[in-house]
CHARMM-style PDB file with segment names, atoms N, HN, CA, C and O in Angstrom:
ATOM      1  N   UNK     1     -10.681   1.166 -16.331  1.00  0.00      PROA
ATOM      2  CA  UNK     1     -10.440   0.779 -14.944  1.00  0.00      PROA
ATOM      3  C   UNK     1      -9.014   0.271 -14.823  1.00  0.00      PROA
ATOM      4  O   UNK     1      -8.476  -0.397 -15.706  1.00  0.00      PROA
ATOM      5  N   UNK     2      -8.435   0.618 -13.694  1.00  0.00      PROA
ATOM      6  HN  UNK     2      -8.872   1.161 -12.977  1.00  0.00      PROA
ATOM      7  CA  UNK     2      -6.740   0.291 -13.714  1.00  0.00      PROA
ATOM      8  C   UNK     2      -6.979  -0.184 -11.837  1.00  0.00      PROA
ATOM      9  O   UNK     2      -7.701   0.434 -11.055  1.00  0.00      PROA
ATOM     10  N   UNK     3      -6.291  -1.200 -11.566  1.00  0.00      PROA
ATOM     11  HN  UNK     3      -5.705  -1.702 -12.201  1.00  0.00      PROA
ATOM     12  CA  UNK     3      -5.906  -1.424 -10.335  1.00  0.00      PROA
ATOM     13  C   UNK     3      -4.347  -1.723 -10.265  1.00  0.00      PROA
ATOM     14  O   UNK     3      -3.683  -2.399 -11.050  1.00  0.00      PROA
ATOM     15  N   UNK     4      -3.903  -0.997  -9.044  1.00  0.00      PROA
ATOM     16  HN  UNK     4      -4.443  -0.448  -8.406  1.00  0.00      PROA
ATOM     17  CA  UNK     4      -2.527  -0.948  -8.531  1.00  0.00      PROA
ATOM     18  C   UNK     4      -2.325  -1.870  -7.322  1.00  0.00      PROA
ATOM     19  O   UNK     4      -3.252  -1.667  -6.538  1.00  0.00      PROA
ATOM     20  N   UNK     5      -1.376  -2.919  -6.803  1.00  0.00      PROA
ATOM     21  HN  UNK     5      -0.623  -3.083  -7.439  1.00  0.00      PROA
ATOM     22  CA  UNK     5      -0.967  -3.550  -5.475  1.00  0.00      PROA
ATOM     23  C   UNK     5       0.076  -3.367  -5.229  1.00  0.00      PROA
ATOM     24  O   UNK     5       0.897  -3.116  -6.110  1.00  0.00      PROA
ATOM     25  N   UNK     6       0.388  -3.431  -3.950  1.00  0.00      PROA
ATOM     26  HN  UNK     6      -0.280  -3.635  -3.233  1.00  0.00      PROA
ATOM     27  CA  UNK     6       1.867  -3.526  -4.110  1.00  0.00      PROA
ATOM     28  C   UNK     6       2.211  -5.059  -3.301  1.00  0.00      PROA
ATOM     29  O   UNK     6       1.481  -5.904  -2.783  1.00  0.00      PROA
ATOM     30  N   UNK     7       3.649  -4.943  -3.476  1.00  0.00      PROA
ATOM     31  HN  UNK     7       4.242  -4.256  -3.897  1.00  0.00      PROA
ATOM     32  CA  UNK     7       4.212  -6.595  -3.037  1.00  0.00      PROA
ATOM     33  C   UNK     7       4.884  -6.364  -2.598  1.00  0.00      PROA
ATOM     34  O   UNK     7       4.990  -5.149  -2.434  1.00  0.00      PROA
ATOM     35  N   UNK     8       6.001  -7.279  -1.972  1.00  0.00      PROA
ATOM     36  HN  UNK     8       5.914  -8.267  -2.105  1.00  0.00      PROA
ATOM     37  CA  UNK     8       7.551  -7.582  -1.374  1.00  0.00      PROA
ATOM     38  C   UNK     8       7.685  -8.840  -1.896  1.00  0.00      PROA
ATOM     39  O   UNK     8       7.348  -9.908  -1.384  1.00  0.00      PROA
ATOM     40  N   UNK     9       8.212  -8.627  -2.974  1.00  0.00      PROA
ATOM     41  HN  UNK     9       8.486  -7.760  -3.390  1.00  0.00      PROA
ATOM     42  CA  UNK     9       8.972 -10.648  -3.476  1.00  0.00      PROA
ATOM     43  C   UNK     9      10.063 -10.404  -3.712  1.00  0.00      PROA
ATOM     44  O   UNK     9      10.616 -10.690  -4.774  1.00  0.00      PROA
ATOM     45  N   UNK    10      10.679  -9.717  -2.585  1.00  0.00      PROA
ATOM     46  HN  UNK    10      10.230  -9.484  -1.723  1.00  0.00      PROA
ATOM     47  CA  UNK    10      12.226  -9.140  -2.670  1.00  0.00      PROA
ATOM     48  C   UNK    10      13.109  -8.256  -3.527  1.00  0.00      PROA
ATOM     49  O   UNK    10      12.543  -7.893  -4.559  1.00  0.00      PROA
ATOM     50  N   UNK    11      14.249  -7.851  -3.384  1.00  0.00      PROA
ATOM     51  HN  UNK    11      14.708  -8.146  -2.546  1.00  0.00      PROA
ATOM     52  CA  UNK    11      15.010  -7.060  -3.934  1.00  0.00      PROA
ATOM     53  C   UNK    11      15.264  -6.986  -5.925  1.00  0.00      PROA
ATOM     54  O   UNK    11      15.734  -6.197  -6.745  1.00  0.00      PROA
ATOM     55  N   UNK    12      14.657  -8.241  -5.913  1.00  0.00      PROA
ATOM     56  HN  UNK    12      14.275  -8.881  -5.247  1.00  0.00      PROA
ATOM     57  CA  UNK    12      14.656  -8.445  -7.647  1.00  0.00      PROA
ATOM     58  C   UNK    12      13.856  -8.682  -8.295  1.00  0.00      PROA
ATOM     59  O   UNK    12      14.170  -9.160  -9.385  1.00  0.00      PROA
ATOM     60  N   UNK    13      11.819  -8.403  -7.865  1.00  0.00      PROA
ATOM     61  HN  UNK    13      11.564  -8.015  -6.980  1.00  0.00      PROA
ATOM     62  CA  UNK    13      11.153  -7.229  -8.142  1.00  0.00      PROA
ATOM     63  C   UNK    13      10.918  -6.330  -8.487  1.00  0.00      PROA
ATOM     64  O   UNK    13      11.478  -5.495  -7.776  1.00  0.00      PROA
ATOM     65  N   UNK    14      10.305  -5.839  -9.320  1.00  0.00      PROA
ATOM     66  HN  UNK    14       9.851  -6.517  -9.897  1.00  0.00      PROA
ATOM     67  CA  UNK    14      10.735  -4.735 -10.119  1.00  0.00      PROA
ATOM     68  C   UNK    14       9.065  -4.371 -10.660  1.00  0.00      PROA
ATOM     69  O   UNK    14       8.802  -3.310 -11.226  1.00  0.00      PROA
ATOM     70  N   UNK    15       8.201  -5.259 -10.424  1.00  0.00      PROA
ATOM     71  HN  UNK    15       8.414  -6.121  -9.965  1.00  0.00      PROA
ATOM     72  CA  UNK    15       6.925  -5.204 -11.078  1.00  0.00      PROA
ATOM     73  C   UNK    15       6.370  -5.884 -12.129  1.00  0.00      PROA
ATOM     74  O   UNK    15       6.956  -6.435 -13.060  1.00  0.00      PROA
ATOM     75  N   UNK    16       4.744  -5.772 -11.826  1.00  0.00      PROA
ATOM     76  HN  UNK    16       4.268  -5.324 -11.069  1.00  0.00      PROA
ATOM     77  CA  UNK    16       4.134  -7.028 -13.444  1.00  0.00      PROA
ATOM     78  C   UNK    16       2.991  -6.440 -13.602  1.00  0.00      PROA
ATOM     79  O   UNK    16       2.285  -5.848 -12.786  1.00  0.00      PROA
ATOM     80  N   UNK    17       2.829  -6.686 -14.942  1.00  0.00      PROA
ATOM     81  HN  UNK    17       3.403  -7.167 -15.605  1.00  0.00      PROA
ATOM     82  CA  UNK    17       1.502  -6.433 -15.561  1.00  0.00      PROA
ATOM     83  C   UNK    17       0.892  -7.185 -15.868  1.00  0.00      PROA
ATOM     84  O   UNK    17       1.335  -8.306 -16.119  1.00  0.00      PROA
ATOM     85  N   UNK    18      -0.676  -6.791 -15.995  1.00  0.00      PROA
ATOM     86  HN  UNK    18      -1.036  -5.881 -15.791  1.00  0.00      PROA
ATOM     87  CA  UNK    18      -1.903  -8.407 -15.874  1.00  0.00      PROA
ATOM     88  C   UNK    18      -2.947  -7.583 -16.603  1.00  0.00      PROA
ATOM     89  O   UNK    18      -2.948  -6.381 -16.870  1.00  0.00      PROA
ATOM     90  N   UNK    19      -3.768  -8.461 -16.836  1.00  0.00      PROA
ATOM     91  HN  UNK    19      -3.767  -9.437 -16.619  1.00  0.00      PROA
ATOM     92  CA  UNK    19      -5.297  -8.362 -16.700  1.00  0.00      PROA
ATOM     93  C   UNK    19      -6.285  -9.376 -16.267  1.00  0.00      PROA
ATOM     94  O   UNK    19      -6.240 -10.583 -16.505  1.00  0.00      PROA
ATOM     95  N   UNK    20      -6.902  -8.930 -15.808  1.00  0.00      PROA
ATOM     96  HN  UNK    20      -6.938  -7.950 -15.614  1.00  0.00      PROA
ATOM     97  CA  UNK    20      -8.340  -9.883 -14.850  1.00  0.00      PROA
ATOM     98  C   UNK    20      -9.808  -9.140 -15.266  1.00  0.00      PROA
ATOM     99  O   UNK    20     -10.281  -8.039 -14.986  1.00  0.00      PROA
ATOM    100  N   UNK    21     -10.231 -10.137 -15.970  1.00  0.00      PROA
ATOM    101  HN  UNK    21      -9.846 -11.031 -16.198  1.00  0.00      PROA
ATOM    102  CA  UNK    21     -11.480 -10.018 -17.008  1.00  0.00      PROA
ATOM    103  C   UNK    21     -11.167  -8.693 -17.911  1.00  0.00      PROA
ATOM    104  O   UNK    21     -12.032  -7.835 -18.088  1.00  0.00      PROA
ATOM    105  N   UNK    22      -9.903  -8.603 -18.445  1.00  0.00      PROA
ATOM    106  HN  UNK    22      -9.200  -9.300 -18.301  1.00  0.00      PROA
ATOM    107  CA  UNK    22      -9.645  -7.408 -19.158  1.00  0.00      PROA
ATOM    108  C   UNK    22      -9.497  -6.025 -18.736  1.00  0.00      PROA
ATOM    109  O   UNK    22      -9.512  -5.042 -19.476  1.00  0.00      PROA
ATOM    110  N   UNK    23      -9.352  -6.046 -17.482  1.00  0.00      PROA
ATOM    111  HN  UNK    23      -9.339  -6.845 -16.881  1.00  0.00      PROA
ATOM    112  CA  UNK    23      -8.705  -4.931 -16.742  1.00  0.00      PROA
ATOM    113  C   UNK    23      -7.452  -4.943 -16.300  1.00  0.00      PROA
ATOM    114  O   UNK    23      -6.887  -5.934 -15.837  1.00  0.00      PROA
ATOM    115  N   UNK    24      -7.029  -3.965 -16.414  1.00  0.00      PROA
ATOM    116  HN  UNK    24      -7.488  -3.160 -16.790  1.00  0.00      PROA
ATOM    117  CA  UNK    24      -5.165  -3.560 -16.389  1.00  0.00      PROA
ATOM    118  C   UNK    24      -4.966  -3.475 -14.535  1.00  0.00      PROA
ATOM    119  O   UNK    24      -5.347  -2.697 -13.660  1.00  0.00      PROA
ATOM    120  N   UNK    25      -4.297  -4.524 -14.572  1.00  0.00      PROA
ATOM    121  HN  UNK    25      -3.987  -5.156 -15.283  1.00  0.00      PROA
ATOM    122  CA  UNK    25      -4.078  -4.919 -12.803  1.00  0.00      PROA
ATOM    123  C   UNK    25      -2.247  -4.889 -13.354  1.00  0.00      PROA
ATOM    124  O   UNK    25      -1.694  -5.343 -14.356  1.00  0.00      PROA
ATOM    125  N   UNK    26      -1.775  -4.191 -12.253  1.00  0.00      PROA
ATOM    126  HN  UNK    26      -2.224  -3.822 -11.439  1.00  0.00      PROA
ATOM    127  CA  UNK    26      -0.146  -3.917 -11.836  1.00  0.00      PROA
ATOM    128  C   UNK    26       0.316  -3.899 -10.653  1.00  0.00      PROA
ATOM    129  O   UNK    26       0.001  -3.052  -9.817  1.00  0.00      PROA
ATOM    130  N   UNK    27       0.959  -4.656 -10.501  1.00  0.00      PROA
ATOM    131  HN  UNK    27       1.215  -5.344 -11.180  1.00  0.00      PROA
ATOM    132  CA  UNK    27       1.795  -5.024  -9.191  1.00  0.00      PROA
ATOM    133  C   UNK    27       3.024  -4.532  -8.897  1.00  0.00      PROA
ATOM    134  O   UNK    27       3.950  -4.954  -9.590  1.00  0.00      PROA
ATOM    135  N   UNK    28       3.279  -3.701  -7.995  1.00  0.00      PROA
ATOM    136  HN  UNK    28       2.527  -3.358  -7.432  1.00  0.00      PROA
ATOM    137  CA  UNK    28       4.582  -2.739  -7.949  1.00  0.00      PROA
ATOM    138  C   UNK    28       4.944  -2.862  -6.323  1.00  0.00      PROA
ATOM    139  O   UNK    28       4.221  -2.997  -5.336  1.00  0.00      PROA
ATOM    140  N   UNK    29       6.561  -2.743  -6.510  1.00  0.00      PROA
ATOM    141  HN  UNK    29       7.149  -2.633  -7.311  1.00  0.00      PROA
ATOM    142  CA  UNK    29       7.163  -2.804  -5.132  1.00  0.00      PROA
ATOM    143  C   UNK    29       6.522  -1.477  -4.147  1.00  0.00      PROA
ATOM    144  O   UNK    29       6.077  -0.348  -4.357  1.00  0.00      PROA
ATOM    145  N   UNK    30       6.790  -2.420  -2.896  1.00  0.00      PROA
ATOM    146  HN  UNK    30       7.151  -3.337  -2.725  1.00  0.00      PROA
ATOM    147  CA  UNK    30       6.047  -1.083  -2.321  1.00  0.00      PROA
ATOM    148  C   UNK    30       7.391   0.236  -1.776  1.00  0.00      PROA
ATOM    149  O   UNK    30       7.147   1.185  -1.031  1.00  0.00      PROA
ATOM    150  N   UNK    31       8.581  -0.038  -2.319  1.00  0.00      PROA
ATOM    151  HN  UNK    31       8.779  -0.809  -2.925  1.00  0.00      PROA
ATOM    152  CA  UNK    31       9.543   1.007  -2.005  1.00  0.00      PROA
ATOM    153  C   UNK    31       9.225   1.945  -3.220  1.00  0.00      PROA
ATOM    154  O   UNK    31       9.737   3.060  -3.310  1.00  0.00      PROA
ATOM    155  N   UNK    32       8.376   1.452  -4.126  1.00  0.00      PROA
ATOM    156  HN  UNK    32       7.959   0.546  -4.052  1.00  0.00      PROA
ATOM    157  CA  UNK    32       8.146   2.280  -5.459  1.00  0.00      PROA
ATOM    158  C   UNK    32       6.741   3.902  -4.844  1.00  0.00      PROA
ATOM    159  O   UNK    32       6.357   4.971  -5.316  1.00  0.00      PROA
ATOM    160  N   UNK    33       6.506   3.114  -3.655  1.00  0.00      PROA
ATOM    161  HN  UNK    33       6.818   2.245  -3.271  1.00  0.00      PROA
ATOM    162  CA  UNK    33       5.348   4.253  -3.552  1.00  0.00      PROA
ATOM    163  C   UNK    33       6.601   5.490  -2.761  1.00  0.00      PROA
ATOM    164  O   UNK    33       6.210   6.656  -2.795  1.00  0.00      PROA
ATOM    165  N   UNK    34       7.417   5.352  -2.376  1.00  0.00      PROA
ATOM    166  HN  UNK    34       7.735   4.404  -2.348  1.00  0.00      PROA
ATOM    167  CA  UNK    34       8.358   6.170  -2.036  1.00  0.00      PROA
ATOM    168  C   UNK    34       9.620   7.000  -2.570  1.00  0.00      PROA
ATOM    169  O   UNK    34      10.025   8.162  -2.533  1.00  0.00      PROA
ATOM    170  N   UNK    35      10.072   5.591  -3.159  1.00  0.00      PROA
ATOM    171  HN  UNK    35       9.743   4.647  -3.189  1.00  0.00      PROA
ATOM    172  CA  UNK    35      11.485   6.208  -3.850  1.00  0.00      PROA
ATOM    173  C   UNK    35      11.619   6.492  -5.761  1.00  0.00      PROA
ATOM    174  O   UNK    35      11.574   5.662  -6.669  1.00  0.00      PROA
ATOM    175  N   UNK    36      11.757   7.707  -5.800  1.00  0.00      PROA
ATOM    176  HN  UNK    36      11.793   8.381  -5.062  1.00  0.00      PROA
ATOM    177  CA  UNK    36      11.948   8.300  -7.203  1.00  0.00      PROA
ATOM    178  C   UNK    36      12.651   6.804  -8.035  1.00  0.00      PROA
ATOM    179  O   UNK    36      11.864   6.044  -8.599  1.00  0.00      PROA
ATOM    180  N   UNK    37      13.582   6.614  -8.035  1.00  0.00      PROA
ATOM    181  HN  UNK    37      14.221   7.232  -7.577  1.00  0.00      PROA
ATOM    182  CA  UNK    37      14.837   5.595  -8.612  1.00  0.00      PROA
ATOM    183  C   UNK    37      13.877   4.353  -8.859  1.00  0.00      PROA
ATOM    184  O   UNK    37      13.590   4.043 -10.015  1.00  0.00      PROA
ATOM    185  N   UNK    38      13.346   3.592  -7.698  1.00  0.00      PROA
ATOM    186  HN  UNK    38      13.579   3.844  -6.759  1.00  0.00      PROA
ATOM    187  CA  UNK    38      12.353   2.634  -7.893  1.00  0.00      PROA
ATOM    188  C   UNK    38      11.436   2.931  -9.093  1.00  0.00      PROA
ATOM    189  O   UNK    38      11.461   2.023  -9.924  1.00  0.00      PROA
ATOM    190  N   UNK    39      10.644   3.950  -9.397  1.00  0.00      PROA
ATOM    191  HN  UNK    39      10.623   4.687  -8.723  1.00  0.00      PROA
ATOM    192  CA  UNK    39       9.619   4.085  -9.625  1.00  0.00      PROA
ATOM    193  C   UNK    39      10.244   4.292 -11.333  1.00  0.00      PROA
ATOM    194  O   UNK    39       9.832   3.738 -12.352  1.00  0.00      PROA
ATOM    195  N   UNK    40      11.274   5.211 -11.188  1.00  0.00      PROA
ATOM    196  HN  UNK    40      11.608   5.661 -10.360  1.00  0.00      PROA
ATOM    197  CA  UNK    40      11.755   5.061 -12.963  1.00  0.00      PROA
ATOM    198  C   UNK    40      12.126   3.109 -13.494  1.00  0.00      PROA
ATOM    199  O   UNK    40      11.909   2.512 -14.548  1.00  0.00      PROA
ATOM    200  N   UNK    41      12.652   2.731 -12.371  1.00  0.00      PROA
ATOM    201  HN  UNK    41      12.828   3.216 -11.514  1.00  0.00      PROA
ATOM    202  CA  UNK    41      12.684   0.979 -13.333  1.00  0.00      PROA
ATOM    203  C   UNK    41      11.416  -0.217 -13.185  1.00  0.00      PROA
ATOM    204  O   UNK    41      11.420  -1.391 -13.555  1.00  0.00      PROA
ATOM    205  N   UNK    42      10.261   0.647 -12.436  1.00  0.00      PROA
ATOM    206  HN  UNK    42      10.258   1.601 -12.135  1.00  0.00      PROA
ATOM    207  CA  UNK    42       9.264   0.426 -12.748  1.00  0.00      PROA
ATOM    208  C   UNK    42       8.517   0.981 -13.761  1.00  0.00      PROA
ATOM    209  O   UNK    42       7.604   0.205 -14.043  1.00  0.00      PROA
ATOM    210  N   UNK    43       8.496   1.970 -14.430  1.00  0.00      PROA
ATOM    211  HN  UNK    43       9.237   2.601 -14.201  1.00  0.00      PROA
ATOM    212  CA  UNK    43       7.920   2.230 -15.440  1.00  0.00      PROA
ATOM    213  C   UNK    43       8.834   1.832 -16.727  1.00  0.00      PROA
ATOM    214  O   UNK    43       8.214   1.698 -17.782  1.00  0.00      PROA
ATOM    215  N   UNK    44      10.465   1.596 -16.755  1.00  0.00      PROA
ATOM    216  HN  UNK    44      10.968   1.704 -15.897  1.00  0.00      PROA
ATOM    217  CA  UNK    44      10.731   0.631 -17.243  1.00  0.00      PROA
ATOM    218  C   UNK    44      10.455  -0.651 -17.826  1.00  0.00      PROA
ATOM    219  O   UNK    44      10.540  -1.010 -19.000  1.00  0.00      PROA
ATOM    220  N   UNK    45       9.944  -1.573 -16.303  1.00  0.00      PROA
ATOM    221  HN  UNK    45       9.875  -1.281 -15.349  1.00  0.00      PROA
ATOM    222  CA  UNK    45       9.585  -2.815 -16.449  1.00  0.00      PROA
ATOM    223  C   UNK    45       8.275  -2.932 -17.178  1.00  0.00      PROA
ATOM    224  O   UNK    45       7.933  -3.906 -17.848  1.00  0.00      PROA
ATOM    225  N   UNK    46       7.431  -1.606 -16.935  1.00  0.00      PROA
ATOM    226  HN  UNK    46       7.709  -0.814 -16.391  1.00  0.00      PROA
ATOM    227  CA  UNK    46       5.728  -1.475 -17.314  1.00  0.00      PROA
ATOM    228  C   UNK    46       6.169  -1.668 -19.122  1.00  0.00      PROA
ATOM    229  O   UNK    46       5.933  -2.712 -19.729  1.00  0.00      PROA
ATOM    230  N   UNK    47       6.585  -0.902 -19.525  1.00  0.00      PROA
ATOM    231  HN  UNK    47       6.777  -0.054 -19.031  1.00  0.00      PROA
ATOM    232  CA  UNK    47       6.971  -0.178 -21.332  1.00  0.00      PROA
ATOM    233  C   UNK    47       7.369  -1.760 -21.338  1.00  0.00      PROA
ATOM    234  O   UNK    47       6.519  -2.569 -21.712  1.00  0.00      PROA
ATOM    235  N   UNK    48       8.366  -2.101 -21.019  1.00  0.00      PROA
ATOM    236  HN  UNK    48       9.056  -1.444 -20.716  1.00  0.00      PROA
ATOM    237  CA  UNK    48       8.780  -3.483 -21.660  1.00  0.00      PROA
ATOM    238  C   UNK    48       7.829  -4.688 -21.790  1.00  0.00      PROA
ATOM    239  O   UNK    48       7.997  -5.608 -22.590  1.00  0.00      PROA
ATOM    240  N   UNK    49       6.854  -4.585 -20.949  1.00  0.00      PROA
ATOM    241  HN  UNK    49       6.717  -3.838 -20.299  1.00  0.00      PROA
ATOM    242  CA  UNK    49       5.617  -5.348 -20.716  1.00  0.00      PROA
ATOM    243  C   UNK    49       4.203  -5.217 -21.436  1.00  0.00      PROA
ATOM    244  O   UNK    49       3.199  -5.920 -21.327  1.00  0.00      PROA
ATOM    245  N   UNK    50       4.507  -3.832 -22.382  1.00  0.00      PROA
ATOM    246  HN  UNK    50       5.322  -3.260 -22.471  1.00  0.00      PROA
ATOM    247  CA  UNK    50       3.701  -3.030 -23.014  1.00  0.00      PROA
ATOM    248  C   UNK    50       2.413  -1.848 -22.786  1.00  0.00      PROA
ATOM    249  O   UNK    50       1.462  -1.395 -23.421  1.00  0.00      PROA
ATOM    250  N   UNK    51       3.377  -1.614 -20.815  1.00  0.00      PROA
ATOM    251  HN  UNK    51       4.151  -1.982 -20.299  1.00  0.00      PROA
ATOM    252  CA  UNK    51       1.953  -0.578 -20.715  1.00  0.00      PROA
ATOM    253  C   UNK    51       2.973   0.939 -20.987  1.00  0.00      PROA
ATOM    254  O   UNK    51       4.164   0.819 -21.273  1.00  0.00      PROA
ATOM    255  N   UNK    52       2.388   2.158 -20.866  1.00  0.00      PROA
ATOM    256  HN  UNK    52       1.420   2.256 -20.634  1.00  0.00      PROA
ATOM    257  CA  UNK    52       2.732   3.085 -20.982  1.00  0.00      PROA
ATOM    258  C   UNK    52       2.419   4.042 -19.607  1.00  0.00      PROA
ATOM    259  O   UNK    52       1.338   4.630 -19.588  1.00  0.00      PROA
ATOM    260  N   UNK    53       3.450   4.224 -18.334  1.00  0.00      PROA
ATOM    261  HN  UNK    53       4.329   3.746 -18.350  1.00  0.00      PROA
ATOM    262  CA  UNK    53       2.569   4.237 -16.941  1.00  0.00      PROA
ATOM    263  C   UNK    53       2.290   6.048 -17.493  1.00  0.00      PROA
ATOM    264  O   UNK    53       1.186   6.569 -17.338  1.00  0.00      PROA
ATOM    265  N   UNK    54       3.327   6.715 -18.046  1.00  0.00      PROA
ATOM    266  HN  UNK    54       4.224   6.292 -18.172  1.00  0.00      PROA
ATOM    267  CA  UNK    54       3.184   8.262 -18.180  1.00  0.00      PROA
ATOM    268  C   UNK    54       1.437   8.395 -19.275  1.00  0.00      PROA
ATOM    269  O   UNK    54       0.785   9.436 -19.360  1.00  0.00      PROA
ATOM    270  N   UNK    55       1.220   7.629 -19.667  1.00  0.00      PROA
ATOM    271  HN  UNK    55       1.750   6.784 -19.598  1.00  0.00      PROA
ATOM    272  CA  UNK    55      -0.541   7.615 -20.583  1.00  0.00      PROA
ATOM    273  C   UNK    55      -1.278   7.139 -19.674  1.00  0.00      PROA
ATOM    274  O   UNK    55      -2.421   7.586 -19.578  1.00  0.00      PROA
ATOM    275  N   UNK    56      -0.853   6.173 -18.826  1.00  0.00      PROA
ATOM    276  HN  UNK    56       0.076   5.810 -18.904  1.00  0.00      PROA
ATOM    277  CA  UNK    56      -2.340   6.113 -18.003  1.00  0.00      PROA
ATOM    278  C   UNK    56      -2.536   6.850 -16.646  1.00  0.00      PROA
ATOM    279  O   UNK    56      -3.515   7.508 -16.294  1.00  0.00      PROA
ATOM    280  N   UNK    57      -1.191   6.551 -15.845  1.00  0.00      PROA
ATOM    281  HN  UNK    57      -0.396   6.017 -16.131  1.00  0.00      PROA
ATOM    282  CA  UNK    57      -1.539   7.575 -14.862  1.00  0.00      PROA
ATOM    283  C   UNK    57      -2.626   7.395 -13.638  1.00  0.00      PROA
ATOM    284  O   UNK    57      -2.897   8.104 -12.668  1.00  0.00      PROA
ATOM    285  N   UNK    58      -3.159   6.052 -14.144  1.00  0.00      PROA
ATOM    286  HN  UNK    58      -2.939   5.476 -14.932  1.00  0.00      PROA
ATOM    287  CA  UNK    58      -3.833   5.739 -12.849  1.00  0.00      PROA
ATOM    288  C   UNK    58      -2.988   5.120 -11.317  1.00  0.00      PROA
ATOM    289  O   UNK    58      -3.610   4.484 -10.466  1.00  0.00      PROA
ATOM    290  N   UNK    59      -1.483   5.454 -11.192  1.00  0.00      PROA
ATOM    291  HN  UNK    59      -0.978   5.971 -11.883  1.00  0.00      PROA
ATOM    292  CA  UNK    59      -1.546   5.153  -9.986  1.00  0.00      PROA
ATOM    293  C   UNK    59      -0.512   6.270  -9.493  1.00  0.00      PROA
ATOM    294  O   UNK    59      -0.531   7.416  -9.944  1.00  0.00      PROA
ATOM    295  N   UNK    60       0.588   5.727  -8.311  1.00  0.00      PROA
ATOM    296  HN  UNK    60       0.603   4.797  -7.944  1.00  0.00      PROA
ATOM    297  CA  UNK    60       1.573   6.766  -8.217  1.00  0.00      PROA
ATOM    298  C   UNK    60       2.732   6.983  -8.735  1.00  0.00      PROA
ATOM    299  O   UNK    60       3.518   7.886  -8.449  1.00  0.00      PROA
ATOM    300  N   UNK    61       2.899   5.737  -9.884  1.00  0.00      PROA
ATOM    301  HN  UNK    61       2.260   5.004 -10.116  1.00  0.00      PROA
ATOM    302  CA  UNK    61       3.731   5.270 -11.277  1.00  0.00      PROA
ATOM    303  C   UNK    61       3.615   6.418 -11.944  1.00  0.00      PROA
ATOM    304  O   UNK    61       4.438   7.320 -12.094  1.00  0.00      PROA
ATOM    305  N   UNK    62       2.464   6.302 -12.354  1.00  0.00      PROA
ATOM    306  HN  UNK    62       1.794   5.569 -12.233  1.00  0.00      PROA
ATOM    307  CA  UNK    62       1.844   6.984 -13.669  1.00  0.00      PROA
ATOM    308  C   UNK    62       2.388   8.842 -13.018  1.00  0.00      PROA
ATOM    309  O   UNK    62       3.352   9.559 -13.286  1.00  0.00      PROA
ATOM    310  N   UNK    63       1.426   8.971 -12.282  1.00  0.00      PROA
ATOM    311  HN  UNK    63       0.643   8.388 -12.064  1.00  0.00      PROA
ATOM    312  CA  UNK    63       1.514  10.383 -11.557  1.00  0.00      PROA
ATOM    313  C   UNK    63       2.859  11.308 -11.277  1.00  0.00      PROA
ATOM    314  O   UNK    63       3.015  12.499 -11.005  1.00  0.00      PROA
ATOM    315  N   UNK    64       3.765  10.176 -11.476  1.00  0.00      PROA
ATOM    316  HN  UNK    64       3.638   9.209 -11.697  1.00  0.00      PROA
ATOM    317  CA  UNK    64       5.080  10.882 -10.974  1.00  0.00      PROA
ATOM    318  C   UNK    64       5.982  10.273 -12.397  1.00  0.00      PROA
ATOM    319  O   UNK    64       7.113   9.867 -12.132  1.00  0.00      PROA
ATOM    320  N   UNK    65       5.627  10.210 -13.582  1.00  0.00      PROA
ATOM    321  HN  UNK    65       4.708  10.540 -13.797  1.00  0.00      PROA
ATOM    322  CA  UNK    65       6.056  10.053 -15.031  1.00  0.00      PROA
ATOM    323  C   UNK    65       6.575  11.201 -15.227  1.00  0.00      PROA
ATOM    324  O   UNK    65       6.201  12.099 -14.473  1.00  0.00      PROA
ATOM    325  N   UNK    66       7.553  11.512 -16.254  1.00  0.00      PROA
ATOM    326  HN  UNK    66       7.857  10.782 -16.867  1.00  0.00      PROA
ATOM    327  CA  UNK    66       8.141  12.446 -16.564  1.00  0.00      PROA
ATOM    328  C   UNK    66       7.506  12.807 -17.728  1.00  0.00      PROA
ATOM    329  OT1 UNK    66       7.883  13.797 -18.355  1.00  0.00      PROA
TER     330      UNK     66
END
């Protein structure tokens, strides 16, 4: 199970990774559901945090992985 939100906590945002009762919860800007550029330093921020968004693929992160 994977859940995706999105936020606005401004321009230096970039995204976070969680879990809640051991499910993979991620919080991503919501210019990330739009813009290519966003979405590569979000899957950035994911790897550095230790997820892998191109392996899971449960959101529009994952889906648009190279």
């Amino acid at each position: 199970m994977h859940d995706m939100v999105t936020a606005d906590h401004g321009p230096d945002f970039h995204g976070f990774r969680g879990q809640i009762d051991g499910q993979l919860v991620c919080v991503i800007p919501r210019q990330a559901l739009h813009e290519e550029n966003e979405r590569r330093i979000v899957r950035g921020v994911m790897r550095r945090q230790g997820a892998d968004c191109g392996q899971c693929r449960g959101c529009v992160i994952g889906r648009h992985a190279d």
